[in-house]
HTML snippet that shows the backbone in 3Dmol.js (N, CA, C, O; Angstrom):
<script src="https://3Dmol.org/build/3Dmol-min.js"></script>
<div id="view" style="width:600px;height:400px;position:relative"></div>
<script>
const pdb = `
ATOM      1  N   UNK A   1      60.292-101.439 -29.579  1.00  0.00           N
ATOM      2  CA  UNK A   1      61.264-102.406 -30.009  1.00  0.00           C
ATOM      3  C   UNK A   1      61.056-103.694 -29.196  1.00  0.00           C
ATOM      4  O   UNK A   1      60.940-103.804 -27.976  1.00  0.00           O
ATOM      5  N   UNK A   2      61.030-104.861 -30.364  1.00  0.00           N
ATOM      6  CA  UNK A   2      60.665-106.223 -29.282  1.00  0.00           C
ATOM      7  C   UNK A   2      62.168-106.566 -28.308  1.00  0.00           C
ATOM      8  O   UNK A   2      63.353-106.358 -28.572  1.00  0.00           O
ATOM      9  N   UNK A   3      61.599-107.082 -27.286  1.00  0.00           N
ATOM     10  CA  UNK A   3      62.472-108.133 -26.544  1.00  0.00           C
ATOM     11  C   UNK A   3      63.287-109.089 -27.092  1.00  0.00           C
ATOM     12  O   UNK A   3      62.658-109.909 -27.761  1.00  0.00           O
ATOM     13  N   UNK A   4      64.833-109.320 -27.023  1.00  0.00           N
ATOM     14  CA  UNK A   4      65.912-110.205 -27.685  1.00  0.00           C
ATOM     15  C   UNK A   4      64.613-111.764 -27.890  1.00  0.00           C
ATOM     16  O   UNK A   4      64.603-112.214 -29.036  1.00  0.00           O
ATOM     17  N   UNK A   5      63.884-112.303 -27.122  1.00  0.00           N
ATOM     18  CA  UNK A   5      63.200-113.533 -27.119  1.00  0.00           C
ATOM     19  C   UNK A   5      62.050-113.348 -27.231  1.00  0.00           C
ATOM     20  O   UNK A   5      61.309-114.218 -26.774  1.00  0.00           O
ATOM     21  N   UNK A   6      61.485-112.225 -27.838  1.00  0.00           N
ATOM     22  CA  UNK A   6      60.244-112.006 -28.567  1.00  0.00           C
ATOM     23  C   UNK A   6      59.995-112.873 -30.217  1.00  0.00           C
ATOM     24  O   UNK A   6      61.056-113.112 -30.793  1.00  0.00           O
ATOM     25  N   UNK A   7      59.287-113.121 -30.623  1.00  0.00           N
ATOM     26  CA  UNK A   7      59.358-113.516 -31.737  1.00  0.00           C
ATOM     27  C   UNK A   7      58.894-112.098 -32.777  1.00  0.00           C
ATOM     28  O   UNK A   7      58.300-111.112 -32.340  1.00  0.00           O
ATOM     29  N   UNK A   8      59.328-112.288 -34.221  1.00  0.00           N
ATOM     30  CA  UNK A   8      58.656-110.639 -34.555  1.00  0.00           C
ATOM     31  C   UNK A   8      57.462-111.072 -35.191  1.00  0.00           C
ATOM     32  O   UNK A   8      57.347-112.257 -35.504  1.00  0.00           O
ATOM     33  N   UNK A   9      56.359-110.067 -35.471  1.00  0.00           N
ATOM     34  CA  UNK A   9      55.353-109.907 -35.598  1.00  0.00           C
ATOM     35  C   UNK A   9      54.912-111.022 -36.977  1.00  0.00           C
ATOM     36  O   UNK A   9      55.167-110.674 -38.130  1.00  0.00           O
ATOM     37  N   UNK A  10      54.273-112.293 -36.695  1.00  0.00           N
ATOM     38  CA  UNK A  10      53.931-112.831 -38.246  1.00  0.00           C
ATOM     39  C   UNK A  10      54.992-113.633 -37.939  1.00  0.00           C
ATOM     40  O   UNK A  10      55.662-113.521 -38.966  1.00  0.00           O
ATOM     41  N   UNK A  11      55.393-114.121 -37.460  1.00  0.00           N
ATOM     42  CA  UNK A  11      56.245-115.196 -37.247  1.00  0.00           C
ATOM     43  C   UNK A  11      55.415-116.276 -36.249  1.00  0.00           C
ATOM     44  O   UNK A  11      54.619-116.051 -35.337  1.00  0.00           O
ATOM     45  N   UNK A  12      56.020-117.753 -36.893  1.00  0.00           N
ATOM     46  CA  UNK A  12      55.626-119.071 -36.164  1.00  0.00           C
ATOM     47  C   UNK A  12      56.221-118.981 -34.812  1.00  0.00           C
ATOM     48  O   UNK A  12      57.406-118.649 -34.860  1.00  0.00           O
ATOM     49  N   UNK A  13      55.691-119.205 -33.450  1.00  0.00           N
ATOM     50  CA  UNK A  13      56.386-119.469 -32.356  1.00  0.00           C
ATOM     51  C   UNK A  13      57.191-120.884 -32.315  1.00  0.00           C
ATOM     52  O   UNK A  13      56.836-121.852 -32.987  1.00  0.00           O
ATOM     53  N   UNK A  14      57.962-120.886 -31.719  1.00  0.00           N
ATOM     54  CA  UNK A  14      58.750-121.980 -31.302  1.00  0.00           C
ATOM     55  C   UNK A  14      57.899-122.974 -30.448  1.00  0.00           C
ATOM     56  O   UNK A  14      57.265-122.510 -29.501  1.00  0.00           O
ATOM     57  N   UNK A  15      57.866-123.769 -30.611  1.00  0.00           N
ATOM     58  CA  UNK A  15      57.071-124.745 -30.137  1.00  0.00           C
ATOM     59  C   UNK A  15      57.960-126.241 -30.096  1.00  0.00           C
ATOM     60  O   UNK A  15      58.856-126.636 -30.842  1.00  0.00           O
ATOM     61  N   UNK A  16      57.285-126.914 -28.850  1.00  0.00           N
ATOM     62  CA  UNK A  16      58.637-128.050 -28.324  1.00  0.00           C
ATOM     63  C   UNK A  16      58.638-129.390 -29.480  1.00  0.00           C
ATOM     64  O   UNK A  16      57.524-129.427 -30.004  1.00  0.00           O
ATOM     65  N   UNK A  17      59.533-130.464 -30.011  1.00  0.00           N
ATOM     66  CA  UNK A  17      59.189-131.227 -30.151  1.00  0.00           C
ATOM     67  C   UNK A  17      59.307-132.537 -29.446  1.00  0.00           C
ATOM     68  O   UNK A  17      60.460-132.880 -29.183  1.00  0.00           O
ATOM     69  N   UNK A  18      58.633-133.093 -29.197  1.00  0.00           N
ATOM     70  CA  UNK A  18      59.245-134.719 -28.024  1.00  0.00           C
ATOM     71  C   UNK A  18      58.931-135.550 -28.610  1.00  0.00           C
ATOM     72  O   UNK A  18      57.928-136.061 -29.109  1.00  0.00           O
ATOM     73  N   UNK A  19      59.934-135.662 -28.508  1.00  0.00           N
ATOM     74  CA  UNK A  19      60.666-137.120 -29.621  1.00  0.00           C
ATOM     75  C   UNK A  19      60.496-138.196 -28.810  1.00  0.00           C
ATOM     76  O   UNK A  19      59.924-139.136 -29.363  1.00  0.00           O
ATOM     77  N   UNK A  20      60.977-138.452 -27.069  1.00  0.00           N
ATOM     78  CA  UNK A  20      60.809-139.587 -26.566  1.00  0.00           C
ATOM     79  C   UNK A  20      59.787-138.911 -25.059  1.00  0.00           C
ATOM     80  O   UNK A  20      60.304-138.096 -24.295  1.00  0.00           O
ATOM     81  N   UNK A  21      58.674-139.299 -24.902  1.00  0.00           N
ATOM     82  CA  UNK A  21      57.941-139.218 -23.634  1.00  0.00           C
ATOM     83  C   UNK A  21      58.663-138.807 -22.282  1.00  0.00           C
ATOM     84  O   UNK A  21      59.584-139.527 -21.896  1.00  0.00           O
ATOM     85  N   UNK A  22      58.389-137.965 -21.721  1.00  0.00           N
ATOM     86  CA  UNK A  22      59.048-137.844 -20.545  1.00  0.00           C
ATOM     87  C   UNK A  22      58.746-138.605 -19.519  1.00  0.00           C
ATOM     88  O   UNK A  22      59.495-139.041 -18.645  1.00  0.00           O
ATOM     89  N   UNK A  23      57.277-138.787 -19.707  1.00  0.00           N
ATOM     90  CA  UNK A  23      57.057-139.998 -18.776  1.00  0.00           C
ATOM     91  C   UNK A  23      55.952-140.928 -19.739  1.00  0.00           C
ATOM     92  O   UNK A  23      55.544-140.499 -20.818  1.00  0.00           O
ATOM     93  N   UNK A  24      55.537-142.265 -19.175  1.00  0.00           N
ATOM     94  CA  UNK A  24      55.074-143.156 -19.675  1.00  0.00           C
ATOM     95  C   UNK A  24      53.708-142.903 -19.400  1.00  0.00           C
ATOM     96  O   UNK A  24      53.358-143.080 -18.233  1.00  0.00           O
ATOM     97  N   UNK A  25      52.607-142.415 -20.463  1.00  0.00           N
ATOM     98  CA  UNK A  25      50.953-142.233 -20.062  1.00  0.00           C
ATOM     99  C   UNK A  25      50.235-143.065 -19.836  1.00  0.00           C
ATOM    100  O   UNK A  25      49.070-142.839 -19.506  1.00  0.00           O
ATOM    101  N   UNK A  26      50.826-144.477 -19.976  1.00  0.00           N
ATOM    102  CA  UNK A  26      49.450-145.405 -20.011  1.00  0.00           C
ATOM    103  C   UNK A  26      49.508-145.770 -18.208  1.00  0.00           C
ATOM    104  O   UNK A  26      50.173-145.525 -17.201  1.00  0.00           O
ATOM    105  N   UNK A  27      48.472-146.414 -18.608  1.00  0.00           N
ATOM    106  CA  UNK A  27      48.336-146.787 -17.079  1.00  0.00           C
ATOM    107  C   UNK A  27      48.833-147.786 -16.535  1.00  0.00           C
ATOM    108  O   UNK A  27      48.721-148.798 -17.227  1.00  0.00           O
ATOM    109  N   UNK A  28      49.508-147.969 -15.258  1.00  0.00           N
ATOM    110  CA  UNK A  28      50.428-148.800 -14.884  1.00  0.00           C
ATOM    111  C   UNK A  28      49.557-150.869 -15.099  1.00  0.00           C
ATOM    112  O   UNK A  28      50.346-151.805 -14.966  1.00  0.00           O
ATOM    113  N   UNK A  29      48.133-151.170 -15.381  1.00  0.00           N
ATOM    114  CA  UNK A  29      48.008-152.039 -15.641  1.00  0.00           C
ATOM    115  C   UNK A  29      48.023-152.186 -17.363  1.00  0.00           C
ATOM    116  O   UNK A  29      47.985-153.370 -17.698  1.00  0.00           O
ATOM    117  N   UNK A  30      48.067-151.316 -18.404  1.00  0.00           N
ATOM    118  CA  UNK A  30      48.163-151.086 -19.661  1.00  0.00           C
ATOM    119  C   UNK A  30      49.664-151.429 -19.847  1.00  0.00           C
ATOM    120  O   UNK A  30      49.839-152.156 -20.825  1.00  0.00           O
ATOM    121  N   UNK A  31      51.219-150.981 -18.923  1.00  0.00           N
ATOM    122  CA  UNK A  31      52.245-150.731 -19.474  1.00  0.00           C
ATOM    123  C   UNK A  31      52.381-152.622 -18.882  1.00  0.00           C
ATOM    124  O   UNK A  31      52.891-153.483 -19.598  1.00  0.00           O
ATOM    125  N   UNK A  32      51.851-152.881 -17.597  1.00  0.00           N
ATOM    126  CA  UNK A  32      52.193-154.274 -17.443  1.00  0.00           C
ATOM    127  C   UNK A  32      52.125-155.087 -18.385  1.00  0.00           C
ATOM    128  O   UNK A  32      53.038-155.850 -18.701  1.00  0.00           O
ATOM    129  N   UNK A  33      50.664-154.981 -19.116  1.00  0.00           N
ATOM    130  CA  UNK A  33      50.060-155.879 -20.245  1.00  0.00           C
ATOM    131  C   UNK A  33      51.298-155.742 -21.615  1.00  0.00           C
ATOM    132  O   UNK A  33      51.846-156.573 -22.339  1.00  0.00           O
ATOM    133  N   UNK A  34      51.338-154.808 -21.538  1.00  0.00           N
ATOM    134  CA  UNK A  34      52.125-154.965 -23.056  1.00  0.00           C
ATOM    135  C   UNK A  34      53.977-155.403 -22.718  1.00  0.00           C
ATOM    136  O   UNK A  34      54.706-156.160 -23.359  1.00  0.00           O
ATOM    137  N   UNK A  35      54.271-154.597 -21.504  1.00  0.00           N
ATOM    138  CA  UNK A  35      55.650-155.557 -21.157  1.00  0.00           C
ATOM    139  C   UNK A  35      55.604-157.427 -21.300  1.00  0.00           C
ATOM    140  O   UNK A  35      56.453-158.160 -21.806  1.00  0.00           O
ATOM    141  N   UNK A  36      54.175-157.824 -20.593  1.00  0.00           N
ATOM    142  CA  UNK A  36      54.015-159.156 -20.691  1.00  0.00           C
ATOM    143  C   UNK A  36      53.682-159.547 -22.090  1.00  0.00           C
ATOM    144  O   UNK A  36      53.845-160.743 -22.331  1.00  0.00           O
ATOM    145  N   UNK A  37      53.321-158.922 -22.902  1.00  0.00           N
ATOM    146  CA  UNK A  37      52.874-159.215 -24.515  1.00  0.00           C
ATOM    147  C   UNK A  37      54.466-159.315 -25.459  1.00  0.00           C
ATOM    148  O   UNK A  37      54.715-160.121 -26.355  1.00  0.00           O
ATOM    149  N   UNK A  38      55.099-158.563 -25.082  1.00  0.00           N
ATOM    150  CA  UNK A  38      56.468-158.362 -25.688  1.00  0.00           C
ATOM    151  C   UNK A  38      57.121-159.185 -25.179  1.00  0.00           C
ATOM    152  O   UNK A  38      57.411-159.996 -26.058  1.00  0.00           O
ATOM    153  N   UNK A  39      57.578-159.494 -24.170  1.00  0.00           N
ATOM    154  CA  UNK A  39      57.956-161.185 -23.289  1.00  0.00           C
ATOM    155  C   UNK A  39      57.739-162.078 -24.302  1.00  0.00           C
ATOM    156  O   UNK A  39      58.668-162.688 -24.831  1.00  0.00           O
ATOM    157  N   UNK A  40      56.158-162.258 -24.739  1.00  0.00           N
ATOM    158  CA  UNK A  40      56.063-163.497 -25.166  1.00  0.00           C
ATOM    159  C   UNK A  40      55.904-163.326 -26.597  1.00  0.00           C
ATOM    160  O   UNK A  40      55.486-164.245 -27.301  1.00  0.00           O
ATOM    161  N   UNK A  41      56.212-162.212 -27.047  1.00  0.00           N
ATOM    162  CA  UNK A  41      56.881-162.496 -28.892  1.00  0.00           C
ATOM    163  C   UNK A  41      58.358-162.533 -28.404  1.00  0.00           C
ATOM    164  O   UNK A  41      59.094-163.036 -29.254  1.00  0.00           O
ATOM    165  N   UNK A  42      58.802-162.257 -27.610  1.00  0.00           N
ATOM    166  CA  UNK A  42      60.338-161.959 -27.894  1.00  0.00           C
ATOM    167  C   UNK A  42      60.874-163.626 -28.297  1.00  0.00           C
ATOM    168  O   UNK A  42      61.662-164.175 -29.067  1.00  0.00           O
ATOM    169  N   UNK A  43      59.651-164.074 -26.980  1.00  0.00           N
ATOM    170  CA  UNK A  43      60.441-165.522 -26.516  1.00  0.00           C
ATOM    171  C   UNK A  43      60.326-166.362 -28.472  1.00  0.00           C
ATOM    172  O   UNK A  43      61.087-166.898 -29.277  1.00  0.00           O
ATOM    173  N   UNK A  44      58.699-165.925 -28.356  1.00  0.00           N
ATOM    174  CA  UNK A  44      58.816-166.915 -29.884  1.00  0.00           C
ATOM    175  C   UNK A  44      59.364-166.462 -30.774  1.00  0.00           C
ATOM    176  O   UNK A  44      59.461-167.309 -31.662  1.00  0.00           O
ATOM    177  N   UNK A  45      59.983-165.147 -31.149  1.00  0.00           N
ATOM    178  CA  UNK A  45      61.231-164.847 -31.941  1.00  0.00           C
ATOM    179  C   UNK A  45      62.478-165.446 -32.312  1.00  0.00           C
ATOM    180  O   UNK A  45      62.996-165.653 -33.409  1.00  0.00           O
ATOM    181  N   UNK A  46      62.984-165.768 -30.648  1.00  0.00           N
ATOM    182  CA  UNK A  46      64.264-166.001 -30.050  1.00  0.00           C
ATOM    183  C   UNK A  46      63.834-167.685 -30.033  1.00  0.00           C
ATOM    184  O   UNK A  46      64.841-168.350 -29.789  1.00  0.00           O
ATOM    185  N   UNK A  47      63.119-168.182 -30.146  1.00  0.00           N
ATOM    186  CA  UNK A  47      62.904-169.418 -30.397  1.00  0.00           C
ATOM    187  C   UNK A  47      62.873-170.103 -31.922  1.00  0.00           C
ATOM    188  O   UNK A  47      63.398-171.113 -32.391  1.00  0.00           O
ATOM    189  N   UNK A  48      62.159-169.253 -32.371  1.00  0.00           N
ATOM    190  CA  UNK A  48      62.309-169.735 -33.628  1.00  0.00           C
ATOM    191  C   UNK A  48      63.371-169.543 -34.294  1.00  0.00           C
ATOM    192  O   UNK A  48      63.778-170.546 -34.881  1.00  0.00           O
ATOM    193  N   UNK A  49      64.229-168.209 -34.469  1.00  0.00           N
ATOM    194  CA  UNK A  49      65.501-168.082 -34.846  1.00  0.00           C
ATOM    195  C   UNK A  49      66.327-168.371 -34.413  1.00  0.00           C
ATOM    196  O   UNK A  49      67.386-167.959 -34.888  1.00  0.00           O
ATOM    197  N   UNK A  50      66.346-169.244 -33.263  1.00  0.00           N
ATOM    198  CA  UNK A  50      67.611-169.870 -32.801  1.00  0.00           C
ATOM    199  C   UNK A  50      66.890-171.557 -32.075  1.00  0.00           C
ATOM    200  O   UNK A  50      66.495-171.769 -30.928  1.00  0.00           O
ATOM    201  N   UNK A  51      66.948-172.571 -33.346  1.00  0.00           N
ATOM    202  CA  UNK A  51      66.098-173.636 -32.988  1.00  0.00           C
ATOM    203  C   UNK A  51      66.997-174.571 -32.447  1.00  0.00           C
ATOM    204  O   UNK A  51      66.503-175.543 -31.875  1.00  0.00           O
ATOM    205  N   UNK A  52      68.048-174.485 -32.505  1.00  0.00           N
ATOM    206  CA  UNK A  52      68.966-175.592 -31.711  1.00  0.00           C
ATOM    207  C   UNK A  52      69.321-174.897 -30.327  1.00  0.00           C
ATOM    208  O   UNK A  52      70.097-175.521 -29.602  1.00  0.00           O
ATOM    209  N   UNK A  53      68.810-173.603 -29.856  1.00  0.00           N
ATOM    210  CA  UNK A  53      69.099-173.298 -28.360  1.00  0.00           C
ATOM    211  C   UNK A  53      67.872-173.289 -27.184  1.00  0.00           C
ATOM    212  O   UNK A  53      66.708-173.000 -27.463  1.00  0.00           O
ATOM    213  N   UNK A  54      68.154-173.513 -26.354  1.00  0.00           N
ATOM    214  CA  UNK A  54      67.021-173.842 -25.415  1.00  0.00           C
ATOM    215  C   UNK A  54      67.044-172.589 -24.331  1.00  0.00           C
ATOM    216  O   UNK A  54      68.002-172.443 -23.572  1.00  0.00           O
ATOM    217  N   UNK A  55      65.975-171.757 -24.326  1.00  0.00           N
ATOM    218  CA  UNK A  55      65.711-170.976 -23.408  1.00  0.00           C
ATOM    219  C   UNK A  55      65.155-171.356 -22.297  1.00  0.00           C
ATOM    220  O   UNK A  55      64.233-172.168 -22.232  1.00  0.00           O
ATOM    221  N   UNK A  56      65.885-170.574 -20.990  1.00  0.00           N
ATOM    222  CA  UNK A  56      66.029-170.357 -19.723  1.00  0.00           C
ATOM    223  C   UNK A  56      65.083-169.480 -19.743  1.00  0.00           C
ATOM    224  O   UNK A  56      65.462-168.444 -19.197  1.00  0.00           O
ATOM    225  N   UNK A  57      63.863-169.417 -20.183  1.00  0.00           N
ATOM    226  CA  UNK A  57      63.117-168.412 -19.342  1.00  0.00           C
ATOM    227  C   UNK A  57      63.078-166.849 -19.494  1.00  0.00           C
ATOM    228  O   UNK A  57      64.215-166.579 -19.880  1.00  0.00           O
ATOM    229  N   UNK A  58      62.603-166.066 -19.428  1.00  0.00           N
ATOM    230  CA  UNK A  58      62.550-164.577 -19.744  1.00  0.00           C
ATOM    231  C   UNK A  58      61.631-164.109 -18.592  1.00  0.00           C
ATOM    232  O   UNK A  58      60.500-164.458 -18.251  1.00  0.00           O
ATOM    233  N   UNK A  59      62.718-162.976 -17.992  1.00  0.00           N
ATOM    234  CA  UNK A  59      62.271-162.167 -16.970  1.00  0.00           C
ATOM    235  C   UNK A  59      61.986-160.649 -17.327  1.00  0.00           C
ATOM    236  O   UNK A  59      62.638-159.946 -18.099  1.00  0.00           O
ATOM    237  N   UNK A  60      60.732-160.265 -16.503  1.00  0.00           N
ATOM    238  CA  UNK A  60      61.011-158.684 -16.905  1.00  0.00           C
ATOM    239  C   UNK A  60      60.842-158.043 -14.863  1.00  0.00           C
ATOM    240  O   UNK A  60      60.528-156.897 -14.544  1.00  0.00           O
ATOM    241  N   UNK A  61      61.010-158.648 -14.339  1.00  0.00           N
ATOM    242  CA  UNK A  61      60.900-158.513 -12.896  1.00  0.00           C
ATOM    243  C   UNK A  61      62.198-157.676 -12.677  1.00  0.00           C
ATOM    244  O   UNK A  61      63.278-157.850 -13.242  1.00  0.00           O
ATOM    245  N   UNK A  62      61.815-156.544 -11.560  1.00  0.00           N
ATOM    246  CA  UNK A  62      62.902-155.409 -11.231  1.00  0.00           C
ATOM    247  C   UNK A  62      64.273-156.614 -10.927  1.00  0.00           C
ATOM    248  O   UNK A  62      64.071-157.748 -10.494  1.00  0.00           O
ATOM    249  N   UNK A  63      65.407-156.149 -11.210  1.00  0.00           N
ATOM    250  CA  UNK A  63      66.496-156.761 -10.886  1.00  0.00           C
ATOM    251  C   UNK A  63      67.392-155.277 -10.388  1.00  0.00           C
ATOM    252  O   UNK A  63      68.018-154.733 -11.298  1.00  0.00           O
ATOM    253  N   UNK A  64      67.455-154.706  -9.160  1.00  0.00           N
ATOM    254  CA  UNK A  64      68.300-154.136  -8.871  1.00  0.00           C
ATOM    255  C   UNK A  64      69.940-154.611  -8.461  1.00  0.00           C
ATOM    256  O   UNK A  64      70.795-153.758  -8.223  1.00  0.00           O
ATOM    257  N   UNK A  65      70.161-155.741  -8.428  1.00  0.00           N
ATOM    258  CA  UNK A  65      71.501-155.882  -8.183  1.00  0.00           C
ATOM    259  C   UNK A  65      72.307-155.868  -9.598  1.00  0.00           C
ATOM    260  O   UNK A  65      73.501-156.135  -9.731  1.00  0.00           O
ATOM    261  N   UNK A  66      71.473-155.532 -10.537  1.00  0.00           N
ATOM    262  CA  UNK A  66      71.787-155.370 -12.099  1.00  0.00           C
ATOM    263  C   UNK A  66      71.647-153.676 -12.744  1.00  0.00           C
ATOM    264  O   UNK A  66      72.254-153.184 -13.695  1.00  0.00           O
ATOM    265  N   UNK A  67      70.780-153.144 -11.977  1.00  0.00           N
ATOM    266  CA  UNK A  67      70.075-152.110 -12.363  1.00  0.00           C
ATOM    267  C   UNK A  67      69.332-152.431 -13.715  1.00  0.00           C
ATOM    268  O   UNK A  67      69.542-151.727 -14.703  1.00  0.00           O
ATOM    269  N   UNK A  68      68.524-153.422 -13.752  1.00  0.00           N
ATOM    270  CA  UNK A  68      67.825-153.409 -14.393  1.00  0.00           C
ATOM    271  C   UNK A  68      66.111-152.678 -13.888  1.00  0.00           C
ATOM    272  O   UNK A  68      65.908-152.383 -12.710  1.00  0.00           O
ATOM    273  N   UNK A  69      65.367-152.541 -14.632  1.00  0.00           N
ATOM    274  CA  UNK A  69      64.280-151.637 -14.381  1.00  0.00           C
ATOM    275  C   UNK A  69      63.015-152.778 -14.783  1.00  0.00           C
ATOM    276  O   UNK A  69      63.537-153.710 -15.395  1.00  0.00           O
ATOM    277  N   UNK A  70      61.802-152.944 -14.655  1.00  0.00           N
ATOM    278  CA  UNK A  70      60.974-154.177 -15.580  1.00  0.00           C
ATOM    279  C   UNK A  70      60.422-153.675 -16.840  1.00  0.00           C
ATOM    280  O   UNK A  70      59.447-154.094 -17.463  1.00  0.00           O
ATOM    281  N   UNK A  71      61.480-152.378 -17.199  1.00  0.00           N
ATOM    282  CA  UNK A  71      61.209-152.373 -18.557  1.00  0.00           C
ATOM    283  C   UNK A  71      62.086-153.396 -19.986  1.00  0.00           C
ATOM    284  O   UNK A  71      61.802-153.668 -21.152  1.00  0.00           O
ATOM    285  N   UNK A  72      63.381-153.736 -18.929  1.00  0.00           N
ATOM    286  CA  UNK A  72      63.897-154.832 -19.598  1.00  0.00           C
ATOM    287  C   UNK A  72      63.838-156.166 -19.202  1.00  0.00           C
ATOM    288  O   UNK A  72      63.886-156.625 -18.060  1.00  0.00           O
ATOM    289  N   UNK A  73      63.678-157.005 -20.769  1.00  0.00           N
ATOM    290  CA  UNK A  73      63.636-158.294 -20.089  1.00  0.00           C
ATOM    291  C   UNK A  73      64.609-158.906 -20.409  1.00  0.00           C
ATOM    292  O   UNK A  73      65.078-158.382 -21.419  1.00  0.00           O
ATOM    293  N   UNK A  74      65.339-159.986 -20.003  1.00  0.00           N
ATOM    294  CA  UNK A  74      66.447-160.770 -19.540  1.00  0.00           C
ATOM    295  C   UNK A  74      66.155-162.369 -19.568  1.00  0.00           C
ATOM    296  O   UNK A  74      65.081-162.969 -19.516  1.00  0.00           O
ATOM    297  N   UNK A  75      67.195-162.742 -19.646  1.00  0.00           N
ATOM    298  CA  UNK A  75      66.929-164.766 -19.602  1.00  0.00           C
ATOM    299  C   UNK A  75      68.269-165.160 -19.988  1.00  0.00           C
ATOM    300  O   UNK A  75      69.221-164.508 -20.417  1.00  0.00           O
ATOM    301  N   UNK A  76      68.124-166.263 -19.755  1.00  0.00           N
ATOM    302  CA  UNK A  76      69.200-167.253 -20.573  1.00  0.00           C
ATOM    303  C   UNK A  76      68.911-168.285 -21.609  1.00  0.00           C
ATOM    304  O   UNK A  76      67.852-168.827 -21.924  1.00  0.00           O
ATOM    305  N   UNK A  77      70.180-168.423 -22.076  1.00  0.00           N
ATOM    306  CA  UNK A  77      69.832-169.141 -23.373  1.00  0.00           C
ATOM    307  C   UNK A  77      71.029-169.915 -23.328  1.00  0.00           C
ATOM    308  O   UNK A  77      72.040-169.376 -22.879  1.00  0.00           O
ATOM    309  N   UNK A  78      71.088-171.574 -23.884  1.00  0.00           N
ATOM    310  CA  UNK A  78      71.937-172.130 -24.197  1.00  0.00           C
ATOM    311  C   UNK A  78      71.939-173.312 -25.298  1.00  0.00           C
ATOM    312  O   UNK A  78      70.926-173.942 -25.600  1.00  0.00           O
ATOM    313  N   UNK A  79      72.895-173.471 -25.713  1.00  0.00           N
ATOM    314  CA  UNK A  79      73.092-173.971 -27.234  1.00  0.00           C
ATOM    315  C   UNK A  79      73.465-175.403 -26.942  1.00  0.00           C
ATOM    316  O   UNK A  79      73.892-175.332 -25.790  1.00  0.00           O
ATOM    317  N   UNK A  80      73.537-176.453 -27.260  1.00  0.00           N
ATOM    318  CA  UNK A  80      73.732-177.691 -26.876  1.00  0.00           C
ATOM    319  C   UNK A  80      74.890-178.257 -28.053  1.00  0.00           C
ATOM    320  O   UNK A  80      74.557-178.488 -29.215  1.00  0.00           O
ATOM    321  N   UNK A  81      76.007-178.398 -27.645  1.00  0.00           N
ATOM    322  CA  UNK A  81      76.496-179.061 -29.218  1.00  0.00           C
ATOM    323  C   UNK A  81      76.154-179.764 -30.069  1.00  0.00           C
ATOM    324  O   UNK A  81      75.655-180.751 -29.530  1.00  0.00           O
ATOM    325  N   UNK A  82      76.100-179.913 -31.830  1.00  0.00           N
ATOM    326  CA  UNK A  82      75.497-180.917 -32.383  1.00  0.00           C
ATOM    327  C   UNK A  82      76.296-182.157 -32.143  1.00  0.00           C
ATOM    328  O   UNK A  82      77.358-182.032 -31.533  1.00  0.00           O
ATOM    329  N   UNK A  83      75.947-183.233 -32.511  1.00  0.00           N
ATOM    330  CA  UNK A  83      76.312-184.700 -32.332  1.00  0.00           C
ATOM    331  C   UNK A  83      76.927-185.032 -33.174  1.00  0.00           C
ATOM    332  O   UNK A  83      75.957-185.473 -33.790  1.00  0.00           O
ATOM    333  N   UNK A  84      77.931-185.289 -33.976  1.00  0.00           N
ATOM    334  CA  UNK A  84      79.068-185.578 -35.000  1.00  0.00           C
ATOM    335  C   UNK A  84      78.684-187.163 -35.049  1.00  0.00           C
ATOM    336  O   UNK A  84      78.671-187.851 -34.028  1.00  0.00           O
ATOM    337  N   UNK A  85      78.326-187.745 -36.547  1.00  0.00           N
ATOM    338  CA  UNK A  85      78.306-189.132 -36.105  1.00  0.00           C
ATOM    339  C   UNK A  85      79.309-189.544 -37.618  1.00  0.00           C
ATOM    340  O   UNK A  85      79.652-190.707 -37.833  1.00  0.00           O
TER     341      UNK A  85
END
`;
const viewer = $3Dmol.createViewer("view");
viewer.addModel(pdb, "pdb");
viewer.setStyle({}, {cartoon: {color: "spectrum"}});
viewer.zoomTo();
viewer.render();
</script>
């Protein structure tokens, strides 16, 4: 008689699925490159869809007094009022 966590005979085993990486495989100059590649679509995203605001810049540098990690990036942005004439 099998074991309660045996599978029975002719049956598929259970097998894991991972959905999100447990850890990150590429190599720490591969994950830099593409953090810095994503920076700079974000910026021309956020630029083009927002053409009357002027960006402050985009960081992906550790910010622990935020708990941020340099997997996120961060900046400011500000809007200038239009001119009523």
């Amino acid at each position: 008689m099998p074991a309660p966590d045996d599978t029975p005979h002719g049956a598929a085993k259970p097998q894991a699925l991972e959905l999100v990486p447990t850890s990150d495989r590429r190599t720490p100059t591969a994950r830099d490159a593409s953090r810095r590649n994503y920076q700079k679509l974000l910026e021309r995203v956020l630029t083009r869809r927002f053409v009357d605001a002027k960006m402050d810049g985009l960081r992906s540098a550790m910010d622990l007094e935020h708990s941020f990690g340099p997997a996120y990036v961060r900046g400011g942005c500000c809007v200038e009022p239009r001119q009523t004439r």
